[in-house]
C-alpha positions as CSV (number, residue, x, y, z in Angstrom):
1,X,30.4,0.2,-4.5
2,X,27.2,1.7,-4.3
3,X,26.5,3.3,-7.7
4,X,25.4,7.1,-7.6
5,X,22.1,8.2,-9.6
6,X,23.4,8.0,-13.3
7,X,21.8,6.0,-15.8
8,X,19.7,3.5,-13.8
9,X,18.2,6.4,-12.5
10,X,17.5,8.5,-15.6
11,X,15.8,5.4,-17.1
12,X,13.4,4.6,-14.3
13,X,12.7,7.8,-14.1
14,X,12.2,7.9,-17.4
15,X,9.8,5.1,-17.4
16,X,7.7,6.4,-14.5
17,X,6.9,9.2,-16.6
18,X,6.0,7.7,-19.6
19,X,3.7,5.4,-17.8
20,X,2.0,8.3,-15.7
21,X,1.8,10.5,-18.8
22,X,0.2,7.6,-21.1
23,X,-3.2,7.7,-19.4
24,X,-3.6,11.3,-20.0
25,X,-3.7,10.2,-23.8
26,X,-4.7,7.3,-23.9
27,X,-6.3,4.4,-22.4
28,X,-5.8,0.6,-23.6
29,X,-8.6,-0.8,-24.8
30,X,-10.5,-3.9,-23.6
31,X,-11.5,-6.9,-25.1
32,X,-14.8,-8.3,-23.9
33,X,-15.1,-11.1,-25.9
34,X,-11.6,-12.7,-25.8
35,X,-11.0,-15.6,-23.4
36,X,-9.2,-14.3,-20.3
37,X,-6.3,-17.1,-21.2
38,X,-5.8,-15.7,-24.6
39,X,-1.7,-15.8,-25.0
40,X,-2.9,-12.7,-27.7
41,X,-4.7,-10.6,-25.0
42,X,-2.1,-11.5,-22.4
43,X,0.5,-10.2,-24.5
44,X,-1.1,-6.9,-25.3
45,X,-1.3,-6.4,-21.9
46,X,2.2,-7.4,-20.6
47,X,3.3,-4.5,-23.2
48,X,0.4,-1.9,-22.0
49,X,-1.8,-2.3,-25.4
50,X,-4.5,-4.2,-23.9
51,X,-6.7,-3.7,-21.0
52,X,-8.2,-6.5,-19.0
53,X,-12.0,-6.5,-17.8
54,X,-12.9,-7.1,-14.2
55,X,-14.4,-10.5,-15.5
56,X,-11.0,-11.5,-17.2
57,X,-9.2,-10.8,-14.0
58,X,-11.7,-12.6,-12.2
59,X,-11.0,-15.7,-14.2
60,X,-7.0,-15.8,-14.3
61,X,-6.7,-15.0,-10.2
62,X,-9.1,-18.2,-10.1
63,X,-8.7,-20.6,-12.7
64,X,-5.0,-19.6,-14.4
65,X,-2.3,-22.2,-14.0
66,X,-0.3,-20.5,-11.3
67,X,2.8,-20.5,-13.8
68,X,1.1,-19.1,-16.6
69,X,0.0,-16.3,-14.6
70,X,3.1,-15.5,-13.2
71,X,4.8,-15.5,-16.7
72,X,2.9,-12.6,-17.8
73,X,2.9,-10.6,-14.9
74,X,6.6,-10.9,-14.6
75,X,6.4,-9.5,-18.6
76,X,4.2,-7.0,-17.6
77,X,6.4,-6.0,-14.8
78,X,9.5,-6.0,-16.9
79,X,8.4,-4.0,-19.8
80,X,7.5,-1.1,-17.0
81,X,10.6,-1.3,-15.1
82,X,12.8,-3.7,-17.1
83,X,14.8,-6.7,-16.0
84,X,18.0,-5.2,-14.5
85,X,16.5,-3.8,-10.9
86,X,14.4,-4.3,-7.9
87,X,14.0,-1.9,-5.4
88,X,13.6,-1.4,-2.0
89,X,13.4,1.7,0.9
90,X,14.9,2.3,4.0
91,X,11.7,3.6,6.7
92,X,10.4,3.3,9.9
93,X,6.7,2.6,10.8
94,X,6.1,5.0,13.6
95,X,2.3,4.4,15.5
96,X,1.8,7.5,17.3
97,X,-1.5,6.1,19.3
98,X,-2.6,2.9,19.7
99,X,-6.5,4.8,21.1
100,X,-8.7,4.2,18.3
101,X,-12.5,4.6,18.1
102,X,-13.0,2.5,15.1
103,X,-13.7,-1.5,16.0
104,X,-12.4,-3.3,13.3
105,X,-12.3,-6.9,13.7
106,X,-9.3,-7.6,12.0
107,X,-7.7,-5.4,14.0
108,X,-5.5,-6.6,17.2
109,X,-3.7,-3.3,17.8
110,X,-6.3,-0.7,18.8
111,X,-7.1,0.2,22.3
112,X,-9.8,2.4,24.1
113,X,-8.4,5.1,25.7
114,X,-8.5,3.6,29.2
115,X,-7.0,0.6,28.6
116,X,-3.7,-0.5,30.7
117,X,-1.5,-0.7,27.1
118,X,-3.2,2.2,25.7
119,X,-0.5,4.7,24.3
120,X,0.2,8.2,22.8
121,X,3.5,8.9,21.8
122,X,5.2,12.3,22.6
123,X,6.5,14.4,20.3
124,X,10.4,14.0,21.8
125,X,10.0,10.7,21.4
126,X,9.1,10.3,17.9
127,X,11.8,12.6,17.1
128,X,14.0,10.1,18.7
129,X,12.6,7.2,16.2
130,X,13.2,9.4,13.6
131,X,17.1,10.0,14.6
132,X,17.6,6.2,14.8
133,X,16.3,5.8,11.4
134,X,18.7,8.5,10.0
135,X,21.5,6.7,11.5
136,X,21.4,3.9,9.3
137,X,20.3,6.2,6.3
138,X,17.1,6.2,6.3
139,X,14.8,8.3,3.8
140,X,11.2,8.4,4.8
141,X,8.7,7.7,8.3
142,X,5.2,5.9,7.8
143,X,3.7,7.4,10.1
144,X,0.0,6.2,11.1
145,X,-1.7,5.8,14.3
146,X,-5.4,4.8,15.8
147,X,-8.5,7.5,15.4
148,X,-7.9,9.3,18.8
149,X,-10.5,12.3,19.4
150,X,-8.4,13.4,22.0
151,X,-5.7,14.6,19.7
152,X,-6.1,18.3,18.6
153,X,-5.4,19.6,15.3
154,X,-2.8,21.4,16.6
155,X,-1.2,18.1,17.8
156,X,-0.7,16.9,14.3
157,X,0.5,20.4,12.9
158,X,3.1,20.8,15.7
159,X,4.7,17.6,15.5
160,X,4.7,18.1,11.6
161,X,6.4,21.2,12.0
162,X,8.7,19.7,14.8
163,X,9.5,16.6,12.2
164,X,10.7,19.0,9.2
165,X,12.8,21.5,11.4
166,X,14.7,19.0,13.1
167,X,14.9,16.9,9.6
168,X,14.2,18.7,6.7
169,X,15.2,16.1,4.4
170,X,13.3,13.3,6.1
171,X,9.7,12.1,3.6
172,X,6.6,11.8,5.7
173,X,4.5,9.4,4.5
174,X,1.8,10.0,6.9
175,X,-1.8,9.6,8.0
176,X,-4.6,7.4,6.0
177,X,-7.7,8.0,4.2
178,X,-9.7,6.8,7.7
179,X,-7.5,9.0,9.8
180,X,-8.5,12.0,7.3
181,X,-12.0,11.3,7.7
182,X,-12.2,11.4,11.4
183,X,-9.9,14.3,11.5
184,X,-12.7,15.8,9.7
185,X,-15.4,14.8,12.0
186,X,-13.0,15.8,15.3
187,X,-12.0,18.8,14.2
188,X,-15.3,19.9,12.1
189,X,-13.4,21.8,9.5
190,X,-15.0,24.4,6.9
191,X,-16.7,23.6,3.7
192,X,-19.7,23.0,1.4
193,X,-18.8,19.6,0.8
194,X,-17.4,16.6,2.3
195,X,-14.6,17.3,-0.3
196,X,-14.0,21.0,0.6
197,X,-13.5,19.6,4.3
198,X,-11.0,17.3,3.4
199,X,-9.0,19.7,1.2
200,X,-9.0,22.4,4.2
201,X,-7.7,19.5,6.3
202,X,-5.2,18.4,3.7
203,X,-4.0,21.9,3.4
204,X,-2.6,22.4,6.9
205,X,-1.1,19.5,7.2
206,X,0.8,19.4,3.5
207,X,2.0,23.1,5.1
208,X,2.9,21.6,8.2
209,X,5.7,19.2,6.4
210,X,3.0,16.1,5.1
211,X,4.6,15.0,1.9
212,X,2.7,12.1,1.2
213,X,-0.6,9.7,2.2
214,X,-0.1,6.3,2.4
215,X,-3.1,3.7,1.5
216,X,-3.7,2.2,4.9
217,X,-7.7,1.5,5.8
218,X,-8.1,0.1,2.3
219,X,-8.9,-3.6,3.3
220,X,-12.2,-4.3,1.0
221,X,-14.0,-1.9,-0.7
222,X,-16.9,-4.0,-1.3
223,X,-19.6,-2.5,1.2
224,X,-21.0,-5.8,2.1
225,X,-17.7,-6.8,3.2
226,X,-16.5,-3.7,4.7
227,X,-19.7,-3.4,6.7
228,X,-18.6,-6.7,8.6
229,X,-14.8,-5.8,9.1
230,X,-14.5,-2.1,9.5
231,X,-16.9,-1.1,12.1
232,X,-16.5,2.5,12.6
233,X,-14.0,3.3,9.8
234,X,-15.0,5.0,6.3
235,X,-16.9,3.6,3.3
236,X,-15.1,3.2,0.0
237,X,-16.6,6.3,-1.6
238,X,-15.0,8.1,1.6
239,X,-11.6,6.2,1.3
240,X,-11.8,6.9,-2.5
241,X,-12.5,10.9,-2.1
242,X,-9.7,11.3,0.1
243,X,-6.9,10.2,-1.9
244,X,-8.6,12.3,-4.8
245,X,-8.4,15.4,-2.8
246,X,-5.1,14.7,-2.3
247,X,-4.3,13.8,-6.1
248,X,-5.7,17.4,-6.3
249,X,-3.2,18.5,-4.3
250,X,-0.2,17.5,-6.0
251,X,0.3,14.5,-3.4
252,X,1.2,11.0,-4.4
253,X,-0.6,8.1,-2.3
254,X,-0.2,4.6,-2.0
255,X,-3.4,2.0,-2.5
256,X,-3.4,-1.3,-0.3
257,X,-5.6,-4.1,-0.3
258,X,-5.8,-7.1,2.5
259,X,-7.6,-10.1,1.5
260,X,-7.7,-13.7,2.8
261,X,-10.8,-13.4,4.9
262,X,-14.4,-13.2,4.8
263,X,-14.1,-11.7,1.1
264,X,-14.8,-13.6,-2.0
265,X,-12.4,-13.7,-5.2
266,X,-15.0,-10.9,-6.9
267,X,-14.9,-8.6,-4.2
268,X,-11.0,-8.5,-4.7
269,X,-11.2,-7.8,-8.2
270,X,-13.9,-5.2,-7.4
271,X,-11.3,-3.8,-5.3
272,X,-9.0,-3.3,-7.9
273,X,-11.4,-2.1,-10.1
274,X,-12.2,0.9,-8.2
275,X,-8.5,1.9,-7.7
276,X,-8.0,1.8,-11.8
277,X,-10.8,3.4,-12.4
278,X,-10.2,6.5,-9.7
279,X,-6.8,6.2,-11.1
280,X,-7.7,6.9,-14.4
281,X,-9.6,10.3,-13.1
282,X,-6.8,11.1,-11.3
283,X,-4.5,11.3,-14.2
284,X,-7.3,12.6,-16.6
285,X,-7.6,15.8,-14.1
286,X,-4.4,15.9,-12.9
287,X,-1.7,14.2,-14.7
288,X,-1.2,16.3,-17.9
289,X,2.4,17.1,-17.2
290,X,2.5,20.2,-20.1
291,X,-0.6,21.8,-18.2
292,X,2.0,22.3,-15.2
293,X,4.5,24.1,-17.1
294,X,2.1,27.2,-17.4
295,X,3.3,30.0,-15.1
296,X,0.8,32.9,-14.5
297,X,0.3,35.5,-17.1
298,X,1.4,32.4,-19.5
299,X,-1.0,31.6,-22.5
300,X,-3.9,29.3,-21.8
301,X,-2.9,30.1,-17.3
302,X,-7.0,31.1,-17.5
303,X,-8.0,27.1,-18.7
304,X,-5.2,25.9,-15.9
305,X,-7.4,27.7,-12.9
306,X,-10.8,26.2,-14.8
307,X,-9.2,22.7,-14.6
308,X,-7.5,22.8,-11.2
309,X,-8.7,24.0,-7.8
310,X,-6.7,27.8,-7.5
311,X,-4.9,26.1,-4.0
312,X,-2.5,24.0,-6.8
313,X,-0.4,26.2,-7.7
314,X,0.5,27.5,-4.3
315,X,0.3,23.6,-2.6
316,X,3.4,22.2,-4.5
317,X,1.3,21.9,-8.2
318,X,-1.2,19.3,-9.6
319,X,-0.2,15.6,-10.9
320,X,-0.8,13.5,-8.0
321,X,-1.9,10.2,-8.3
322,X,-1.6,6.5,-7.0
323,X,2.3,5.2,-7.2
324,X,2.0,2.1,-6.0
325,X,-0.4,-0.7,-4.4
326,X,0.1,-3.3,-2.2
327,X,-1.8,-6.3,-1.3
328,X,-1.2,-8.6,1.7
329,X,-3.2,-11.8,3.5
330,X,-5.0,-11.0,7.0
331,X,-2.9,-12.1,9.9
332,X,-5.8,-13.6,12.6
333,X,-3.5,-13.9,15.9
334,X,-5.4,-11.9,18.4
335,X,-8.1,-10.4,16.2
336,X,-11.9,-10.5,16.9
337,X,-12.0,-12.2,13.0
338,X,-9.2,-14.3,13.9
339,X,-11.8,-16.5,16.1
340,X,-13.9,-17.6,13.0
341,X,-13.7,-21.3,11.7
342,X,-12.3,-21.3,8.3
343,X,-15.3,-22.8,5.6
344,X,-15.2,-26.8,5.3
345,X,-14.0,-26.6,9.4
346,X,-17.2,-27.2,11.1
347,X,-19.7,-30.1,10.4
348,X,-22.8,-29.7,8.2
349,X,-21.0,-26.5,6.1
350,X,-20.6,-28.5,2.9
351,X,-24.3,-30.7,3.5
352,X,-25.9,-27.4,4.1
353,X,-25.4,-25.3,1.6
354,X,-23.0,-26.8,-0.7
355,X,-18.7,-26.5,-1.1
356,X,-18.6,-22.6,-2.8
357,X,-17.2,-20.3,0.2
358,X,-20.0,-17.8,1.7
359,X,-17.8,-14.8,0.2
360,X,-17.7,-16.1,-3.4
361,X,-21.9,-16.7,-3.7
362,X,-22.2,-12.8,-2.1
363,X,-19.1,-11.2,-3.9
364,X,-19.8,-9.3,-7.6
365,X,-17.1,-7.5,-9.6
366,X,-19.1,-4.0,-9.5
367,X,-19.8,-4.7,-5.6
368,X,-23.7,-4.7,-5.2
369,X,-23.0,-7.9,-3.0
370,X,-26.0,-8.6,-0.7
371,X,-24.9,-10.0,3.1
372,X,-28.0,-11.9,2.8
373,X,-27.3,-13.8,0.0
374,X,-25.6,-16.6,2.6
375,X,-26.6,-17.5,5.8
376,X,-23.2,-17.7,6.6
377,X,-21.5,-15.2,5.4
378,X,-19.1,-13.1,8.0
379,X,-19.1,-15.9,9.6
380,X,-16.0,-18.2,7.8
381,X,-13.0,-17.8,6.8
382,X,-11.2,-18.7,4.1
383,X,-7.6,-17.8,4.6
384,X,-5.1,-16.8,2.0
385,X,-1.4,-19.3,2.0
386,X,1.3,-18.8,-0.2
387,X,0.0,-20.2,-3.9
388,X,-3.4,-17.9,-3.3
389,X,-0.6,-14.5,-2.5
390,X,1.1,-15.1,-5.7
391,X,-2.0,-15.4,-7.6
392,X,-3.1,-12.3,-6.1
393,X,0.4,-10.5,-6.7
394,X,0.1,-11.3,-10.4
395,X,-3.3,-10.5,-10.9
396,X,-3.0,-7.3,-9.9
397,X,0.0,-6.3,-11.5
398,X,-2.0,-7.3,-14.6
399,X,-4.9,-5.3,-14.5
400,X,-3.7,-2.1,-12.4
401,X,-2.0,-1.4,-15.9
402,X,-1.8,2.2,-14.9
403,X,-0.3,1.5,-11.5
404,X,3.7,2.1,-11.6
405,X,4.7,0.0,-8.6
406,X,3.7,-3.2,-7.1
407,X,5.3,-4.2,-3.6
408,X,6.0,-7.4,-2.6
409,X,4.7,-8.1,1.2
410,X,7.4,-10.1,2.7
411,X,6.3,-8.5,6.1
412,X,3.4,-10.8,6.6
413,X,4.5,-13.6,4.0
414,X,8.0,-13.8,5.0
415,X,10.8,-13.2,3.0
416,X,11.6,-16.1,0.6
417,X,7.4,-15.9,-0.6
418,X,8.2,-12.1,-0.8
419,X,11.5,-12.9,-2.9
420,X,9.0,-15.1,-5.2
421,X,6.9,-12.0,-5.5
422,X,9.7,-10.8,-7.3
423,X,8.6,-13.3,-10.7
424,X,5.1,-12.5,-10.1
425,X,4.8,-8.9,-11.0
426,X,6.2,-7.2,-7.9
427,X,9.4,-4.7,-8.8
428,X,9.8,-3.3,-5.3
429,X,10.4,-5.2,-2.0
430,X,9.4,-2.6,0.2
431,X,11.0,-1.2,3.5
432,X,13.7,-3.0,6.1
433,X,10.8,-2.1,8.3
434,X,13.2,-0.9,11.1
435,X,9.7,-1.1,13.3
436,X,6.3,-2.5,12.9
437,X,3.6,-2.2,15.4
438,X,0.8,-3.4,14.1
439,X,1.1,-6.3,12.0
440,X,3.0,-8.1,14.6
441,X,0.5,-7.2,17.1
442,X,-1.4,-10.1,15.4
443,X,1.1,-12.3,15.9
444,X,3.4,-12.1,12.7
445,X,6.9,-10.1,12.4
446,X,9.4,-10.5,10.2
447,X,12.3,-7.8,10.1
448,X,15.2,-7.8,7.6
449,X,17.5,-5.5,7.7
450,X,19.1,-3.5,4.3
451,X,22.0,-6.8,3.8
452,X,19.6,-9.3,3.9
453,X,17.1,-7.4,1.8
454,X,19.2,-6.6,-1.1
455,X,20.8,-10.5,-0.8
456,X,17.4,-11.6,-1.2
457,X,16.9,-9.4,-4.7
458,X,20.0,-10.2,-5.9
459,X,19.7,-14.2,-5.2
460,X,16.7,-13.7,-7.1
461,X,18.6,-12.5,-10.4
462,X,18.5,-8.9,-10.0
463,X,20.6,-5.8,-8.8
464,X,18.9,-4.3,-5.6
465,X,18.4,-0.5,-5.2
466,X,17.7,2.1,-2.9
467,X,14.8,4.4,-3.5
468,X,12.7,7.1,-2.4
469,X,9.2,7.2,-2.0
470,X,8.8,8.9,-5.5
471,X,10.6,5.6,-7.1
472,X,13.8,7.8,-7.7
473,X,16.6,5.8,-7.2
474,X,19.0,6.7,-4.5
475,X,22.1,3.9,-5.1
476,X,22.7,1.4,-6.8
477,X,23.7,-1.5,-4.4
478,X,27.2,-3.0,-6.8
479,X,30.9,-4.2,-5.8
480,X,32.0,-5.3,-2.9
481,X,30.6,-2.0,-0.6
482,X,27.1,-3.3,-1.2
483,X,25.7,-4.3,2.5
484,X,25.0,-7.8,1.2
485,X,28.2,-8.6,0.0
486,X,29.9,-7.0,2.9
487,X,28.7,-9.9,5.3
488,X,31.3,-12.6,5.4
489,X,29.6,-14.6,7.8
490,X,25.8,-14.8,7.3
491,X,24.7,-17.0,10.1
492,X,26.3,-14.4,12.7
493,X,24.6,-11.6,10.8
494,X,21.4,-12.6,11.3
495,X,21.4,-13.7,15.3
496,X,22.1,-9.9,15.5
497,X,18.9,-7.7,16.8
498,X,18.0,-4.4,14.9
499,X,15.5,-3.3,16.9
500,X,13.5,-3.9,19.9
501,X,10.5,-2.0,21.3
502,X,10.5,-0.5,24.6
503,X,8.0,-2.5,27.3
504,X,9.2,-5.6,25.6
505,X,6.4,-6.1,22.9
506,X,8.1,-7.2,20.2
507,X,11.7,-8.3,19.2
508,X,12.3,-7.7,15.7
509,X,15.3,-9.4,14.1
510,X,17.2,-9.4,10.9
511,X,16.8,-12.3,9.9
512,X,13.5,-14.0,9.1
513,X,12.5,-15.8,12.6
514,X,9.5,-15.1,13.4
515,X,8.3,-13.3,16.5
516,X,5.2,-13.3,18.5
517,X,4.3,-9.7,20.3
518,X,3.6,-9.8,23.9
519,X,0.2,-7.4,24.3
């Protein structure tokens, strides 16, 4: 039977705490001038007493046996959230518009506005998505669209509003750091600064019924390589100050990363980097879980207001931070990028200017990369298989040491990579992904429904569960109610469709065919 919340529960959430809270105290300590491959530094790190440097993580995600380094992230992993569970969530991707000004060259979804296929979705009908979702018990929406200027504020506020009275219950995880920049350049909100704007924005629509901001737009940080790829979308520092405002605000956020492209190794590191680092700020200013127990007229209320903007209070209370991150390989079908030649592809590369890829002689873990510093950079790719995912997985579950979550991205790598995720520092396998838009716009969809997803934890040695986005758990998925080990017949359980979007774009399945969209 599905277990209820009991002691599963009480633990994780246990542990979610103590990790959040530990920054606030203390920070591990690094150790410069040990040898990233030091079995002594790896194990102060698997247990949380040891900090890695960018240069360290630089040199396991290149040069670490591939075992090795998932050994200790699966240590790592397992002294945050132990060895008994693996979770999962039950959501729905829901892209309001496809109309996007931003040009971004990974990017095969986007549409101008007068384009045949160009779309905005109507409120009634994204209330629609959201009733199919509750009918197989669904907990949460991801909701995220193109950067349409001819959406009003209002537009986003109503539908907010519309989402929460029709389903009060129902999380949404909505928006992006991007999509919160442009809203601030469409709707030319109040403010000194570009953080006031963003807070004034923020504030209406966490009122409205947002509950959360996921970490879509991330892609590279590094400016030289966002400069290429993201052609109209925010810098870092941009994408950065959002999700602080909205730490500041008492909401939780995702971070995301996509790599396998024009980006060297550094630049992913340097990635990471910046996401440790703002999450160490974030739970300096904001994390300090006894600060939130003061109530006004309490003792010490007067040092609260100095340390926390006065909207806190009244906006659902400070201790936001990032929950989770998640890292997956660009997908090239149908993308502008997708049309490079990969590096070693065309004749004279190597005799020219030697075997090291274009994005490895520009990239540098602090990001000062120059474009210049190849001829050829932006112009090769170097794409990312299953060997150089894992690597990345475990790496980062390693050095985001104050991260609580890594996800596993069996959406683009498939499911059986994503279940190896599951030994390489990922404890959470993501959503059933009811319906995906974007990704499989490029040419890539895999859909598993909440049987297959939970047969594909358990075959990997451990008890699947049901959470929220919070990492509460929901159920636990035991006995013989669980959906996996309610299929008797598997191969008839998998020819069966879960979902299939209207105009015929793509069929997603349960099990894990792949399918191509039709744009």
């Amino acid at each position: 039977m599905n277990k209820p919340l009991g002691g599963y529960a009480l633990e994780r959430s246990f542990l979610r705490r103590e990790l959040m809270s530990k920054p606030t105290c203390r920070t591990p300590a690094e150790h410069p001038d040990l040898d990233a491959s030091d079995s002594g530094l790896l194990a102060g790190v698997a247990r949380g007493e040891a900090r890695l440097t960018p240069e360290q993580a630089l040199e396991l995600l290149t040069r670490a046996p591939l075992y090795t380094l998932g050994r200790w992230a699966d240590a790592r992993c397992r002294s945050i959230h132990g060895g008994s569970i693996r979770t999962y969530v039950i959501d729905r991707n829901i892209n309001y518009t496809n109309v996007c000004t931003a040009r971004c060259t990974f990017c095969a979804f986007r549409r101008d506005a007068g384009d045949h296929d160009a779309y905005t979705l109507p409120h009634e009908q994204i209330y629609e998505k959201i009733a199919e979702l509750v009918g197989i018990g669904g907990t949460q929406i991801l909701m995220q669209g193109g950067m349409n200027p001819e959406l009003p504020l209002d537009w986003y506020l109503d539908l907010l509003r519309g989402i929460k009275e029709r389903f009060p219950r129902m999380h949404v995880h909505a928006f992006s750091p991007p999509e919160l920049m442009e809203f601030v350049e469409f709707f030319n909100p109040p403010g000194a600064t570009l953080e006031d704007k963003i807070r004034w924005v923020l504030i209406r629509l966490q009122d409205a019924g947002m509950d959360s901001l996921p970490g879509g737009g991330g892609e590279i940080f590094a400016p030289a390589v966002r400069r290429k790829i993201g052609l109209g979308k925010c810098d870092h520092e941009a994408w950065l100050t959002t999700m602080y405002v909205a730490h500041s605000l008492g909401m939780f956020t995702s971070a995301s990363m996509m790599f396998g492209h024009i980006e060297g190794y550094a630049d992913r590191v340097h990635h990471m980097w910046e996401v440790r680092r703002w999450q160490d700020r974030a739970l300096r200013d904001f994390g300090a879980p006894r600060a939130l127990e003061l109530e006004p007229g309490d003792a010490g209320d007067d040092d609260l207001s100095r340390r926390y903007p006065a909207s806190l209070r009244a906006h659902g209370g400070a201790g936001g931070h990032y929950t989770a991150f998640i890292a997956w390989p660009f997908q090239r079908e149908n993308t502008p990028m997708g049309n490079l030649k990969e590096w070693g592809t065309v004749a004279g590369d190597f005799e020219k200017y030697g075997p090291e890829f274009p994005g490895d002689v520009v990239a540098r873990v602090d990001g000062s990369g120059a474009k210049g510093s190849h001829p050829e950079f932006g112009r090769r790719l170097r794409m990312s298989g299953a060997v150089d995912y894992l690597r990345m997985q475990a790496t980062a579950r390693l050095f985001l040491d104050n991260v609580y979550s890594m996800g596993s991205s069996w959406v683009t790598m498939g499911p059986h990579v994503g279940q190896l995720g599951l030994m390489f520092g990922a404890n959470d396998m993501g959503s059933v992904m009811m319906e995906e838009n974007v990704v499989s716009a490029a040419g890539t969809t895999y859909c598993l429904d909440e049987a297959v997803l939970c047969r594909l934890v358990r075959d990997a040695g451990f008890i699947p569960a049901q959470r929220d986005n919070y990492y509460d758990l929901l159920s636990i998925k035991q006995g013989a109610n669980a959906p996996d080990l309610r299929v008797s017949n598997w191969a008839d359980h998998r020819a069966k469709k879960l979902h299939v979007e209207q105009g015929g774009k793509a069929e997603l399945t349960v099990g894990a065919s792949r399918a191509t969209a039709n744009n």
